[in-house]
KOLMAR-464085 format. One record per atom (N, C-alpha, C, CB): x, y, z. Coordinates in steps of 0.2 Angstrom, whole numbers, padded with zeros to 4 digits, always signed. Glycine has a CB too. Example, Ala and Ser with C-alpha at 12.3 -4.5 7.8 and 13.67 -1.06 7.14 Angstrom:
<atoms>
+0066-0028+0039/+0062-0022+0039/+0066-0016+0039/+0057-0022+0045/+0064-0011+0035/+0068-0005+0036/+0064+0000+0039/+0070-0003+0029/
</atoms>
This chain:
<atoms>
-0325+0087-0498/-0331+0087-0495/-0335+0093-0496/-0330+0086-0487/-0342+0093-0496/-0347+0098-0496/-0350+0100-0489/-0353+0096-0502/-0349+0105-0488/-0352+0109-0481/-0357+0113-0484/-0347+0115-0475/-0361+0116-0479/-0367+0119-0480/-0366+0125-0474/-0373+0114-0479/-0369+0130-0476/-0369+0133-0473/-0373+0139-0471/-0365+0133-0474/-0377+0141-0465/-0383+0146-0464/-0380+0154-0462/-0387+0143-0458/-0380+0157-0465/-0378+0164-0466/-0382+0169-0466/-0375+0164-0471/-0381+0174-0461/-0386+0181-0460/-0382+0186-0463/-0388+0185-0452/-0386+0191-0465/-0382+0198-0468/-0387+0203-0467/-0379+0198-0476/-0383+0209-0466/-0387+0217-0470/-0384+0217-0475/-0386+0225-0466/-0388+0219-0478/-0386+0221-0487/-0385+0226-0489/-0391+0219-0493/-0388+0231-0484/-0387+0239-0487/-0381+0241-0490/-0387+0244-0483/-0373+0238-0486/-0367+0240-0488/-0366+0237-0494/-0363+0238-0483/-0370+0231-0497/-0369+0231-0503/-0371+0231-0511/-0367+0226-0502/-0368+0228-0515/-0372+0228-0521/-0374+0221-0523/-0368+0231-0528/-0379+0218-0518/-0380+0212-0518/-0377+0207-0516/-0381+0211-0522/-0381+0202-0516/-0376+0192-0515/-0371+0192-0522/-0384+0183-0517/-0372+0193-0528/-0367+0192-0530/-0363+0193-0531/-0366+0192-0532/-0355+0191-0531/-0349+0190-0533/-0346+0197-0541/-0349+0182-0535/-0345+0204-0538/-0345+0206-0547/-0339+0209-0545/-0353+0212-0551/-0335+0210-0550/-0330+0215-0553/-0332+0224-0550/-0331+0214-0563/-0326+0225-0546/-0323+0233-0544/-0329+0231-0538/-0323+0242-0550/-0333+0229-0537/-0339+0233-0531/-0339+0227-0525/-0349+0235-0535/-0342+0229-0518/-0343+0225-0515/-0348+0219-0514/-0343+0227-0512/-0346+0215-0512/-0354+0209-0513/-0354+0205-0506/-0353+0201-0521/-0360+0202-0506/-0359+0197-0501/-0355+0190-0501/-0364+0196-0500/-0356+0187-0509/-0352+0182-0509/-0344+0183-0509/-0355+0179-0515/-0343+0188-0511/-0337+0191-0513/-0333+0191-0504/-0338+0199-0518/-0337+0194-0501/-0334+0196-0494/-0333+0188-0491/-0339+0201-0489/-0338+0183-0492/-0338+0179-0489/-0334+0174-0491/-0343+0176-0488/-0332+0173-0497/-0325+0168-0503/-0321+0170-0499/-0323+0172-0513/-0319+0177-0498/-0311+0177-0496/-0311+0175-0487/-0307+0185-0498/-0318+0175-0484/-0315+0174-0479/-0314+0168-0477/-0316+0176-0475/-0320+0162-0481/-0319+0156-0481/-0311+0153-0484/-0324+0153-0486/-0308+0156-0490/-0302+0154-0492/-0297+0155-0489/-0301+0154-0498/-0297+0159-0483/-0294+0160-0477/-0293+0155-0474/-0296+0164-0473/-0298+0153-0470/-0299+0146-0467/-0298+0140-0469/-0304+0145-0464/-0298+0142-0474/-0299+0134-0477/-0291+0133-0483/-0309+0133-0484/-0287+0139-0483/-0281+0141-0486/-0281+0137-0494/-0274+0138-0481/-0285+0138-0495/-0288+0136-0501/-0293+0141-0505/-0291+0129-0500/-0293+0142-0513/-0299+0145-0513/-0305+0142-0515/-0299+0150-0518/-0308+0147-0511/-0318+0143-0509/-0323+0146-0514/-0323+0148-0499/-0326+0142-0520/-0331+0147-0525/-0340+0146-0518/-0332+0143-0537/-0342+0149-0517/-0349+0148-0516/-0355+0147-0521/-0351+0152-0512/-0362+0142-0519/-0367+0144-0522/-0370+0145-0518/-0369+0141-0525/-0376+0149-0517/-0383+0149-0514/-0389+0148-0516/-0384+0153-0513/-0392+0149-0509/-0403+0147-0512/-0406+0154-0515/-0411+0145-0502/-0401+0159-0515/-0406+0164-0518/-0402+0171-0518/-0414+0164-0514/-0400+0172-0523/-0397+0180-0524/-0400+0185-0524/-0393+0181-0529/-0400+0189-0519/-0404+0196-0516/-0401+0201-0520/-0404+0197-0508/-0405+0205-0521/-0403+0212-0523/-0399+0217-0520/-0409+0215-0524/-0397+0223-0522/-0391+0228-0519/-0398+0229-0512/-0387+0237-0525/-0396+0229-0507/-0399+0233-0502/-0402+0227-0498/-0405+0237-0506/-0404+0222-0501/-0408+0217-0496/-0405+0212-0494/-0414+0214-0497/-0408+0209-0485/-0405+0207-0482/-0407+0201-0483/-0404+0209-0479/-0405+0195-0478/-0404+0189-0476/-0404+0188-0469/-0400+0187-0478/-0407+0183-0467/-0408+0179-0460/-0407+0171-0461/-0416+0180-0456/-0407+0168-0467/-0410+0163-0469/-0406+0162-0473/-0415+0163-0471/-0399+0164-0476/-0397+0164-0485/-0395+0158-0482/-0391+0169-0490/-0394+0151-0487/-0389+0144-0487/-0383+0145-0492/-0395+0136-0489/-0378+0142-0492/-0372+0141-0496/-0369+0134-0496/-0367+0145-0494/-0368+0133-0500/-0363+0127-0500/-0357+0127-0506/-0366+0120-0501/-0354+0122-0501/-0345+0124-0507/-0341+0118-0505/-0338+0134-0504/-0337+0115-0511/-0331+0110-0511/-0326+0112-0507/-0329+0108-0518/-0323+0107-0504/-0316+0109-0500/-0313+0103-0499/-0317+0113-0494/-0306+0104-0500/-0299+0099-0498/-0298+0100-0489/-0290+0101-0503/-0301+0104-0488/-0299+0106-0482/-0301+0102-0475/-0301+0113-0482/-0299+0100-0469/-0302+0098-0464/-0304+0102-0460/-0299+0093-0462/-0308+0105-0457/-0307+0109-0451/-0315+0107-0448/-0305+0117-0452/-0313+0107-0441/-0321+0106-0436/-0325+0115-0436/-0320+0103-0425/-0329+0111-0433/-0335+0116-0435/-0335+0123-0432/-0342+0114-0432/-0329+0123-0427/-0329+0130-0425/-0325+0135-0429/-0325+0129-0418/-0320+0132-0434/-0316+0136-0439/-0320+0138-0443/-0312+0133-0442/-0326+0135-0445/-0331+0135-0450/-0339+0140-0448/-0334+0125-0451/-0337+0142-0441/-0341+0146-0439/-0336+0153-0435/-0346+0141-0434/-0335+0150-0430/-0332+0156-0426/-0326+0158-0431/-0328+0154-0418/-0320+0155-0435/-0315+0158-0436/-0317+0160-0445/-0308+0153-0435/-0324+0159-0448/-0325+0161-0452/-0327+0171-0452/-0330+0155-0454/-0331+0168-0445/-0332+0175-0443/-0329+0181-0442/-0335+0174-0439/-0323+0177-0439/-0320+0182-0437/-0314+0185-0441/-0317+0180-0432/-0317+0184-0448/-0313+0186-0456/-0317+0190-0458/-0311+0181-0462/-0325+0191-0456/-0329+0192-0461/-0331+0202-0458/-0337+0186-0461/-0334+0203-0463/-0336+0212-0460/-0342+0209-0454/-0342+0218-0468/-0342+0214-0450/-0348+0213-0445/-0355+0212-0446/-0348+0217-0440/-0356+0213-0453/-0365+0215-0455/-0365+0208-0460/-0368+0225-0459/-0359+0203-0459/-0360+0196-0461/-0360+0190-0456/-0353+0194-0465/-0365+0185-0456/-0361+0180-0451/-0364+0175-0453/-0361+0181-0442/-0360+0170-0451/-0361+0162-0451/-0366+0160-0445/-0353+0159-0450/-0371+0159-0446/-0376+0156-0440/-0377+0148-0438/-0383+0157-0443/-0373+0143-0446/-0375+0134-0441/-0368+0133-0448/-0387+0128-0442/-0366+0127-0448/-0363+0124-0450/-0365+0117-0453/-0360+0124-0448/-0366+0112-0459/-0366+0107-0460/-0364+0103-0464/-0368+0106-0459/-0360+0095-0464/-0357+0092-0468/-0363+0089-0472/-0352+0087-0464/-0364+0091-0478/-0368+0087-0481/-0365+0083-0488/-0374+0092-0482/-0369+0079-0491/-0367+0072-0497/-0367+0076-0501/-0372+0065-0498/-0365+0076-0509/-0365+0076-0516/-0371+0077-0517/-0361+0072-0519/-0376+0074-0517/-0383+0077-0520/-0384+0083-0517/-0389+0074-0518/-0383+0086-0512/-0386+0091-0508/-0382+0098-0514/-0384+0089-0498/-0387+0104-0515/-0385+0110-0519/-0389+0115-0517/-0386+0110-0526/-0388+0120-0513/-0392+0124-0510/-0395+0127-0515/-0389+0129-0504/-0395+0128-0521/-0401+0132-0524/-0406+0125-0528/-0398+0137-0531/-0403+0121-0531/-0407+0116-0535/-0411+0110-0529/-0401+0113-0541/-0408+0110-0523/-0412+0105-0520/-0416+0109-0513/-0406+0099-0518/-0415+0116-0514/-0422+0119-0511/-0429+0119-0513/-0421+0126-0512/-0435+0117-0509/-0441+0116-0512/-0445+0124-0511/-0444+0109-0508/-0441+0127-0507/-0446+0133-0505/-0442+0138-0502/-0452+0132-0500/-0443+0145-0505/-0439+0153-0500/-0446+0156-0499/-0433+0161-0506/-0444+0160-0493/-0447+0164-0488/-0446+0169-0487/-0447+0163-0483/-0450+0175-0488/-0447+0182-0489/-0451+0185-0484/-0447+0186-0497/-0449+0191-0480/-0452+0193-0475/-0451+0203-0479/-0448+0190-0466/-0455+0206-0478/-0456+0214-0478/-0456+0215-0477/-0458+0218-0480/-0452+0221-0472/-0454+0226-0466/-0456+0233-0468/-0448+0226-0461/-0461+0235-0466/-0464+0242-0467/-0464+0246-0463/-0470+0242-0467/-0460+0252-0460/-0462+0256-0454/-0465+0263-0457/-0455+0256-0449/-0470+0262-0455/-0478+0265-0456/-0479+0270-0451/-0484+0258-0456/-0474+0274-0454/-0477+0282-0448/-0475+0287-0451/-0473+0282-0438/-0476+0294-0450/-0475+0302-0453/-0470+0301-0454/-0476+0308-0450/-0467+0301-0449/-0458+0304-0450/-0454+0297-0450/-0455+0309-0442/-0447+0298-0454/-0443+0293-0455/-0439+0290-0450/-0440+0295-0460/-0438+0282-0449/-0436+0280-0443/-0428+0284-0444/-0436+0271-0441/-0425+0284-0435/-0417+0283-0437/-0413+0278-0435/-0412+0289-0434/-0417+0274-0429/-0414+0268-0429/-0418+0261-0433/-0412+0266-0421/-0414+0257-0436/-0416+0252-0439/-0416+0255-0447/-0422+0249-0436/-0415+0261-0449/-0416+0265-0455/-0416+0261-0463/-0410+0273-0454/-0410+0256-0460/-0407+0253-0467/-0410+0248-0466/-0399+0253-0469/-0415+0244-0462/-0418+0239-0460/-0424+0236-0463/-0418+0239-0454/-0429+0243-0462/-0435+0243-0464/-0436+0248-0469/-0439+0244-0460/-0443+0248-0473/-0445+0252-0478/-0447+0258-0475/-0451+0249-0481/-0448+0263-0476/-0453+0267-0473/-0457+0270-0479/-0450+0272-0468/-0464+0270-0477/-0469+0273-0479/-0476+0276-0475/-0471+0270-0483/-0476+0281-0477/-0478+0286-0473/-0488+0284-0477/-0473+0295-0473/-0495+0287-0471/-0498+0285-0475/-0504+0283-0470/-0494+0280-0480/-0511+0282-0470/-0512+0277-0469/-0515+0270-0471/-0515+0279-0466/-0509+0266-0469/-0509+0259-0474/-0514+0254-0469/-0499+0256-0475/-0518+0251-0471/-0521+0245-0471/-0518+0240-0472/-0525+0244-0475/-0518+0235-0468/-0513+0228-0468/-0520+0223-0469/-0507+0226-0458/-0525+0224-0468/-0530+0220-0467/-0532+0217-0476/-0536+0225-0462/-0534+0225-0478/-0536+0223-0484/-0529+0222-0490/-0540+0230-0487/-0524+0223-0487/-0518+0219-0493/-0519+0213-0489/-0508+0222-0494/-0519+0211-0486/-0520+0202-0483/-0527+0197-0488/-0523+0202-0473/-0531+0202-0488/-0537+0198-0491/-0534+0199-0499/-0546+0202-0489/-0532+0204-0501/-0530+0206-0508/-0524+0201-0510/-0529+0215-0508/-0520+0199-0507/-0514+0195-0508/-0515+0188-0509/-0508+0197-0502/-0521+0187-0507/-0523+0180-0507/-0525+0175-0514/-0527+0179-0503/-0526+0182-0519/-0527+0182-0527/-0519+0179-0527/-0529+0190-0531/-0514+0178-0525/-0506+0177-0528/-0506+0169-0527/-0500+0180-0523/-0510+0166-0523/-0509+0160-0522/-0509+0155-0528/-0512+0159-0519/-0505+0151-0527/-0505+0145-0533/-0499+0145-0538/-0513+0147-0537/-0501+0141-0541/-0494+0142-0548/-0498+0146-0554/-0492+0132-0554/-0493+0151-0554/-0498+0157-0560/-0492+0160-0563/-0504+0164-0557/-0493+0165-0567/-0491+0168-0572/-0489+0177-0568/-0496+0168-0578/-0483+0177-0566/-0481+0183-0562/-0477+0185-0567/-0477+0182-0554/-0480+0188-0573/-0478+0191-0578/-0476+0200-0575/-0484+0189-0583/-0484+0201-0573/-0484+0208-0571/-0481+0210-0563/-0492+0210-0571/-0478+0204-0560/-0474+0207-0555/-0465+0203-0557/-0479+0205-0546/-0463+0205-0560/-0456+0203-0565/-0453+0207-0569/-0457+0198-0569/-0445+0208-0566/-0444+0213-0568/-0441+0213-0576/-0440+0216-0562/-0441+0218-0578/-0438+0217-0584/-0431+0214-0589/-0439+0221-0584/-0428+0214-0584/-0421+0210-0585/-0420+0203-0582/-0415+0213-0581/-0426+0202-0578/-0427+0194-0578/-0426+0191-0582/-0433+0193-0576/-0421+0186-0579/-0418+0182-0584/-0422+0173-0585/-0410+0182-0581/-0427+0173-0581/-0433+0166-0580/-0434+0165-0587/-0441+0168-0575/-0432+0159-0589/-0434+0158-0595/-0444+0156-0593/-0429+0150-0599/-0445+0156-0588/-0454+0155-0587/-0455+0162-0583/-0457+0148-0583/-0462+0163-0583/-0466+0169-0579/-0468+0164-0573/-0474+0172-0583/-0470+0158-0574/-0474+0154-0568/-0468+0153-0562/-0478+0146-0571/-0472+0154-0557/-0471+0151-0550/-0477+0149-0544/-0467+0157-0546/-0476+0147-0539/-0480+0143-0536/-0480+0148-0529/-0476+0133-0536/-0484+0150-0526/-0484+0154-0521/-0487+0149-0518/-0487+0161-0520/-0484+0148-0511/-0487+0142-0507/-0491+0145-0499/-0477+0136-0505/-0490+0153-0501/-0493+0156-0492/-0491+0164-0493/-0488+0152-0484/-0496+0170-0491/-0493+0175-0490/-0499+0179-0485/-0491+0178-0499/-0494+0181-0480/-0499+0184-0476/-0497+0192-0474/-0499+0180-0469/-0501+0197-0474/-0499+0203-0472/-0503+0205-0464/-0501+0207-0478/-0498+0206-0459/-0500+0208-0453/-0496+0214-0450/-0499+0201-0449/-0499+0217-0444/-0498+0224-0442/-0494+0222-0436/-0505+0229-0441/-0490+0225-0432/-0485+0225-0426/-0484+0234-0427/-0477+0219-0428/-0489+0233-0420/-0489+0243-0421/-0489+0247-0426/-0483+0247-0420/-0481+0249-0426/-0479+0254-0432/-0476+0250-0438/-0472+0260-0431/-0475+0243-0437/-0473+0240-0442/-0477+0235-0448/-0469+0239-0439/-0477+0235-0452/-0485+0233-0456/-0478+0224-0461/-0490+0244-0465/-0479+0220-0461/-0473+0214-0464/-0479+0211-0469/-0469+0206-0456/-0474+0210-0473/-0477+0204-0479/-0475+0199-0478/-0476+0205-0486/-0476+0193-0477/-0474+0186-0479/-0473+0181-0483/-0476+0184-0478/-0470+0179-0486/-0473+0177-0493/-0466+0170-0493/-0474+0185-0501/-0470+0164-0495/-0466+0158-0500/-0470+0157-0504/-0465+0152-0497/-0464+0152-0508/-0464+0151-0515/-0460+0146-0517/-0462+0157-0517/-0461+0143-0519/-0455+0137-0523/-0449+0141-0527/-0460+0134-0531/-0450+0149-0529/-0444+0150-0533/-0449+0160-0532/-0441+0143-0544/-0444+0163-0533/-0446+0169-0536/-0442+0172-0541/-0447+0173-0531/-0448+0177-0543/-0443+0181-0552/-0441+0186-0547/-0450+0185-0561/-0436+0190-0554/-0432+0196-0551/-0436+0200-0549/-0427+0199-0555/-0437+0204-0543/-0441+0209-0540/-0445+0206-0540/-0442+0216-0542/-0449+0202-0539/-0455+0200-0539/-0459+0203-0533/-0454+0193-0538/-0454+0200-0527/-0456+0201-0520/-0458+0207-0519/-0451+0198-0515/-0451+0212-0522/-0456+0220-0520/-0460+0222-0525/-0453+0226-0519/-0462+0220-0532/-0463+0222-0535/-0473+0220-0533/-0459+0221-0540/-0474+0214-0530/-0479+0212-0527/-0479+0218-0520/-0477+0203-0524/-0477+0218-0517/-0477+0225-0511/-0478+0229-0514/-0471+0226-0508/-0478+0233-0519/-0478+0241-0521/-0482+0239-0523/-0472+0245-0525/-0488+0235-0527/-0496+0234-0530/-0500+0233-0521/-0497+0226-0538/-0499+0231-0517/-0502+0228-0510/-0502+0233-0506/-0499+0221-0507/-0496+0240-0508/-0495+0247-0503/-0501+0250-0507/-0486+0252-0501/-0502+0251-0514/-0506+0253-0517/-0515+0252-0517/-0503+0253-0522/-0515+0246-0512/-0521+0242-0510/-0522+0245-0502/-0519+0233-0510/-0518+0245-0500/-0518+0246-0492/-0518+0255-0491/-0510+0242-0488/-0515+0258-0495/-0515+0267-0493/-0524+0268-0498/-0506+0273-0498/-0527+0265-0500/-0533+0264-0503/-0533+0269-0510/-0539+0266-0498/-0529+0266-0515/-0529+0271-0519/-0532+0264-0527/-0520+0274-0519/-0531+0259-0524/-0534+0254-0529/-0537+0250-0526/-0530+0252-0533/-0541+0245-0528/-0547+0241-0525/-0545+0234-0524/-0554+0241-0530/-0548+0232-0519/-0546+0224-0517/-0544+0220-0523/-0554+0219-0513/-0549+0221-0529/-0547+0215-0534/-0541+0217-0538/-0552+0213-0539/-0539+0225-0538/-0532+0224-0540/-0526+0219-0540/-0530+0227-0539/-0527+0216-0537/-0520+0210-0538/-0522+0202-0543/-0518+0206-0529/-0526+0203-0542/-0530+0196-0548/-0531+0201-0553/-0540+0192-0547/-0532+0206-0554/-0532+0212-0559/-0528+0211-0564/-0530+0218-0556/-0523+0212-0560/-0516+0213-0564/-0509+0207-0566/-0513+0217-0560/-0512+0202-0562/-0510+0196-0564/-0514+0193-0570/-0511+0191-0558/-0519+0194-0572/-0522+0194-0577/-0521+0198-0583/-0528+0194-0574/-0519+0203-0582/-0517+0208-0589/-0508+0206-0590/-0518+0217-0588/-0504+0200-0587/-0499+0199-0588/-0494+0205-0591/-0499+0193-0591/-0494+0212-0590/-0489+0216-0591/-0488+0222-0584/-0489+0219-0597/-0481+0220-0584/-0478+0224-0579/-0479+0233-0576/-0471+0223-0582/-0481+0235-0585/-0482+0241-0584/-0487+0243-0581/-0481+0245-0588/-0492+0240-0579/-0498+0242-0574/-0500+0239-0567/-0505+0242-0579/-0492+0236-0566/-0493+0237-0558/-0489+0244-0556/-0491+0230-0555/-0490+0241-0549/-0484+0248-0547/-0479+0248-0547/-0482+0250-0542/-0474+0254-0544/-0468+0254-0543/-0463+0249-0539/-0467+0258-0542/-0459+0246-0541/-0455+0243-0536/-0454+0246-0528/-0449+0244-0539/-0457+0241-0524/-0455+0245-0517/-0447+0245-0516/-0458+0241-0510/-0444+0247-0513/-0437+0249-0509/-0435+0243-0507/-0437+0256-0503/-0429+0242-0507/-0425+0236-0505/-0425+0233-0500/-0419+0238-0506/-0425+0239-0494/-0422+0240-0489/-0426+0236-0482/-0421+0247-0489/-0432+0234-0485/-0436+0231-0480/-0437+0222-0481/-0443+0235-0481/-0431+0221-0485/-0433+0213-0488/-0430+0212-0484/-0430+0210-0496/-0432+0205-0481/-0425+0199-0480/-0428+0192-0481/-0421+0199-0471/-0423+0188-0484/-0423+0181-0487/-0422+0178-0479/-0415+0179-0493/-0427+0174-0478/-0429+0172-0470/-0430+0164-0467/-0436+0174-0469/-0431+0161-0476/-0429+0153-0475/-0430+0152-0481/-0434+0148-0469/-0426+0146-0479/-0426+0141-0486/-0427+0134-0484/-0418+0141-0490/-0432+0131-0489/-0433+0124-0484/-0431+0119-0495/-0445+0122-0477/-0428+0115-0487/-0426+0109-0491/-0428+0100-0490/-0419+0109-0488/-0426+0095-0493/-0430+0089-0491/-0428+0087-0483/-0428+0083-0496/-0431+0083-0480/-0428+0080-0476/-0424+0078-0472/-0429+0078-0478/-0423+0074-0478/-0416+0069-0479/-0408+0073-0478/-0416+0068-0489/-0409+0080-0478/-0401+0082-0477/-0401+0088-0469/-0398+0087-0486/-0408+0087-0466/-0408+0088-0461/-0403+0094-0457/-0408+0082-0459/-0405+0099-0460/-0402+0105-0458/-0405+0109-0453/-0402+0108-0462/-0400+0113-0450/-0403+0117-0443/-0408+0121-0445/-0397+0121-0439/-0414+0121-0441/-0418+0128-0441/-0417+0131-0434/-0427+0125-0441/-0417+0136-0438/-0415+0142-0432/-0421+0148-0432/-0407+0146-0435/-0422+0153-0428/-0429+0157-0428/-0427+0162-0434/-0432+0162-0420/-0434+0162-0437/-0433+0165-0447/-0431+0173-0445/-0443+0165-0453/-0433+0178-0440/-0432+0184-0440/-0434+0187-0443/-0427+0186-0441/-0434+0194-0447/-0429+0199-0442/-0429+0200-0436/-0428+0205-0443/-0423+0200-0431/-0425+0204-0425/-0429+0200-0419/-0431+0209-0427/-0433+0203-0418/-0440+0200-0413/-0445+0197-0416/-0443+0204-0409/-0447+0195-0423/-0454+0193-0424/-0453+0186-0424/-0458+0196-0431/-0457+0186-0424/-0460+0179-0423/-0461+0173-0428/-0466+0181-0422/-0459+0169-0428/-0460+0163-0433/-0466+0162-0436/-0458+0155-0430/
</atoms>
C-alpha cells in the first residue's frame, strides 16, 4: 500500500531533507524510524527537499509498504522513534497515482525576519535576524514584479540542477508583525535557493539601498551575479504543499508558530 504522510521539522540540526552519507538528514532520521514500525525498510519521497538549515511545517512523504498498521502506529509510534525537532502531523492511505513530488500543483514558503538591533535568543535558529531599518511595504510592492511564469535565472543558485530557469509564482506577499517582517511566496515548483535568494534582493529593497524596480531589474538581466546575497537559511520554512482534489488530504494551519493562514 502507499501512505502519505504530513511531517514538521527544524532543520537547523541538519544537513538538509536529504538522505546523504556520514551526516544527518531528515529523510535519513525519518527511514529508520518508519522501518521500525513497519519492520521492514521504508525508502521516502517528498514535495520538496529543503536545504541544511530550513525548516518545515508542511513537508508531504509517501512510501510503499507490506506492512499493516492503523494510523496511530503511523503517527504516535512513528513519533515516538523520531528526534523531537521531527514529527509526524496527519497520516493517509492514498492510491498508486498519488507521488508527493510529481502530483503537487503548488509549494509555500514562508520567511521569517526578526528585524531588531540585537540578536534574538529565543527562537534564534527559527528566524532570520537582520538588523536595520527594513521596509516591508516597499519589498511587497517590489516583489510583485515575480509574479507569473518567467525566467528566475537571476535568483538560482548555481548548482541548480533544473534543466529550466522558468517557474510560475502564483502569489507573494511581504507583511510586518512587530519585530517580525515574513515573506510569502508560492509557486508551482522552485529553483535551488531561489526562495532566499529572492529575499536577500527584497532585504536590499526594503533597508533602501536599491530602488522599487530592482526586482524586474534583475529578472531581466537573467544573471545571478547582480542580485544579492543569499539570505540565511534559518528563517525558511516549507508551509504547504497543495495537491489535486481528488486525494483529499488533511489541511492543517500552515505556521510557524502563531501566524496566521
Amino acid at each position: 500500500m502507499r501512505i502519505a504522510l504530513g511531517i514538521e521539522y527544524d532543520g537547523s540540526g541538519y544537513f538538509g531533507w536529504q538522505r546523504q552519507a556520514e551526516v544527518d538528514s531528515v529523510q535519513g532520521q525519518l527511514e529508520q524510524a518508519l522501518s521500525k514500525v513497519a519492520n521492514e525498510p521504508i525508502s521516502l519521497f517528498c514535495a520538496g527537499r529543503t536545504d541544511a538549515g530550513v525548516h518545515a511545517t508542511g513537508q508531504v512523504v509517501h512510501f510503499e509498504t507490506n506492512a499493516i498498521r492503523n494510523e496511530g502506529a503511523w503517527t504516535l509510534g512513528v513519533n515516538a522513534n523520531l528526534p523531537d525537532n521531527i514529527a509526524v502531523r496527519w497520516v493517509k492511505e492514498v492510491d498508486d497515482s498519488f507521488h508527493a513530488r510529481f502530483s503537487a500543483t503548488a509549494r509555500r514558503y514562508r520567511y521569517v525576519i526578526y528585524n531588531h538591533n540585537f540578536r534574538p535568543g529565543i527562537l534564534r535558529h527559527g528566524v532570520s535576524h537582520y538588523h536595520g531599518d527594513i521596509d516591508a511595504d516597499k519589498m511587497h510592492v517590489a516583489a510583485q514584479a515575480l509574479l507569473g511564469e518567467q525566467d528566475f535565472t537571476s535568483f538560482r543558485a548555481i548548482q541548480c540542477q533544473s534543466k529550466t530557469p522558468f517557474r510560475n509564482v502564483h502569489s507573494v506577499k511581504v507583511t510586518r508583525q512587530g519585530m517580525y517582517v515574513i515573506v510569502d511566496i508560492s509557486a508551482n515548483a522552485f529553483l535551488h535557493h531561489m526562495v532566499r535568494n529572492i529575499v536577500g534582493s527584497l532585504l536590499e529593497i526594503g533597508l533602501g539601498n536599491q530602488p522599487l524596480t530592482w526586482m524586474a531589474d534583475l529578472l531581466a538581466l537573467k544573471d545571478r551575479n547582480q542580485a544579492a546575497a543569499t539570505a540565511k537559511p534559518n528563517g525558511l520554512y516549507l508551509v504547504d504543499v497543495t495537491y489535486p482534489e481528488q486525494y483529499q488530504l488533511p489541511k492543517l494551519a500552515l505556521g510557524p508558530l502563531f501566524m496566521l493562514d
